[in-house]
FIMI-878442 format. One record per residue (C-alpha): y, x, z; residue in one letter. Coordinates in pm, whole numbers, plus 32768, in hexadecimal, padded with zeros to 4 digits. Layout:
// FIMI-878442
YXZa ...
END
This chain:
// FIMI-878442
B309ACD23E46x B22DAB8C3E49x B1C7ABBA3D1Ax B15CAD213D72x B0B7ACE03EC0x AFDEABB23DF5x AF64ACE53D2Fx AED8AD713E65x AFC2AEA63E7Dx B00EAF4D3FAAx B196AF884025x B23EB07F40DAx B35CB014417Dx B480B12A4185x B5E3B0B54204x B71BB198425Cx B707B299436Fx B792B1A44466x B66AB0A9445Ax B613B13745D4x B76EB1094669x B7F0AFEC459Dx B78AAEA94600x B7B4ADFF44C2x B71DAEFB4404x B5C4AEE744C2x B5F0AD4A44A6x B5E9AD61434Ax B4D2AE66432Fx B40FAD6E4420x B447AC2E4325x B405AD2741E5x B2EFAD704292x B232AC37432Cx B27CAB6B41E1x B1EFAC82411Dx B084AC784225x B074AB0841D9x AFABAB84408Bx AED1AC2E413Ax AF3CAD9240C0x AFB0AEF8416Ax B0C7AF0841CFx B148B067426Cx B2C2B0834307x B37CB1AA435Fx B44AB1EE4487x B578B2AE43FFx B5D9B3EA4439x B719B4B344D0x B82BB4304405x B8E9B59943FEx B7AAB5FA42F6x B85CB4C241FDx B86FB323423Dx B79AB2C44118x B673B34640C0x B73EB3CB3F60x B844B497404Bx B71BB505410Ax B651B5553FB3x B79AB6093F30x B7E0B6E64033x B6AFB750409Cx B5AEB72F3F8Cx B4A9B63B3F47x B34EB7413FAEx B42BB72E413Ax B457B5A340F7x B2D2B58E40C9x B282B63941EDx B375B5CE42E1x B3B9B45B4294x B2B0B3DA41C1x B1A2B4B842B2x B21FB40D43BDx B1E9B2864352x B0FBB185440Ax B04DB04D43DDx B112AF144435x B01CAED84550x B07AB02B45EDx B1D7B02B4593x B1EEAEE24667x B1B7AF734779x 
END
């Protein structure tokens, strides 16, 4: 990912559907994401989703669709900056 962000690309940050409830989950999108700003970059995070729809973002993809995926996960993501709050 270094290698990447040196590059000057942009990241969107997309854990399991828990990253909202589970503690450790939204520790480790937090470190992902604040090593990731030290190269000055975007960096976007979402917030999860209701588990029942699929845990990962493949169960969620499988089950119901990627156009459903775009629109209701990856429409939904923030800046870091907002997301922090």
């Amino acid at each position: 990912l270094e290698l990447l962000a040196r590059q000057g690309f942009g990241f969107i940050i997309i854990f399991d559907a828990d990253s909202a409830t589970n503690i450790n989950v939204g520790l480790a999108q937090y470190k992902l994401a604040k090593q990731l700003e030290k190269f000055k970059v975007p960096v976007y995070i979402s917030s999860g989703w209701d588990i029942s729809l699929g845990k990962g973002m493949d169960d969620y993809i499988q089950k119901n669709g990627i156009d459903q995926f775009k629109r209701e996960v990856m429409g939904k993501i923030v800046d870091l900056s907002s997301w922090e709050k």
